[in-house]
C-alpha positions, 0 to 999 in steps of 0.5 A, a space after each residue: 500500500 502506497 501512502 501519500 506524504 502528507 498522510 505519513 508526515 501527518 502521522 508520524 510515519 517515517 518507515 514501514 511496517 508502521 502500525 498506529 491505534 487509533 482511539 475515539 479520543 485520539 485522533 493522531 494516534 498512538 504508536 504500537 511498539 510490541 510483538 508482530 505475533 498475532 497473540 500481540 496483536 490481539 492482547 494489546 488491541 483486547 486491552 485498548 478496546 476492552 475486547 475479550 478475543 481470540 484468535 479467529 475472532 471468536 470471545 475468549 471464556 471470560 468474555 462478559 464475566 466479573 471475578 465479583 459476580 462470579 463469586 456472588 453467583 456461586 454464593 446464590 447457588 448454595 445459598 437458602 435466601 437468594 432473594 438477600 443474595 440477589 439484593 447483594 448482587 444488585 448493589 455489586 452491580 449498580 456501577 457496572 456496565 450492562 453485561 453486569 446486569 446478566 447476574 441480576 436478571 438470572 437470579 431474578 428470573 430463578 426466584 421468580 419461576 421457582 424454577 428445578 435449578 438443573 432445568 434453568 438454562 440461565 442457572 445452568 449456564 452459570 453454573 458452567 461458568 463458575 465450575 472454574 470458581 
């Protein structure tokens, strides 16, 4: 790919390969200096853009998980009150993004339903989720 001078000037590009991210907030550009694997690759643009990808683009398994909540869900699973559990959640959740809020609407929905926890396929998906708590 052949830039024009003024895009390379414009940015700081004096050699090739010259790779540079570029954020909503950051317009000129930040300069990326790590590895050329493509584990590099996809661990720093992970971390800029908040992003829990593998290699294929696929979600790693702890995409859309909270260390936190984890702990709390495996809290509400052997626990007799789960509505005081819930309340606890809710608290934990109140800052968090709505990814969070997955936590809240499973356990609302099992108090709820009074449903065979085995049959819930939301308690059963945490369930899986937390076999690693």
């Amino acid at each position: 790919m052949q830039m024009g001078e003024g895009a390379g000037g414009r940015f700081g590009i004096s050699g090739f390969p010259t790779i540079k991210f570029f954020s909503k907030e950051n317009k000129e550009g930040e300069a990326y200096n790590g590895g050329r694997s493509e584990e590099d690759f996809i661990n720093y643009l992970n971390e800029k853009c908040g992003l829990n990808r593998v290699a294929g683009g696929s979600l790693s398994e702890s995409a859309g998980r909270v260390e936190q909540l984890d702990l709390l869900a495996a809290k509400f699973t052997k626990s007799e009150d789960k509505t005081a559990v819930l309340e606890e959640t809710v608290a934990a959740t109140a800052d968090m993004n709505k990814e969070a809020q997955y936590y809240t609407q499973s356990y609302e929905e099992v108090i709820e339903k009074d449903l065979n926890f085995v049959e819930n396929r939301k308690f059963s998906r945490l369930t899986r989720m937390l076999e690693g708590v």
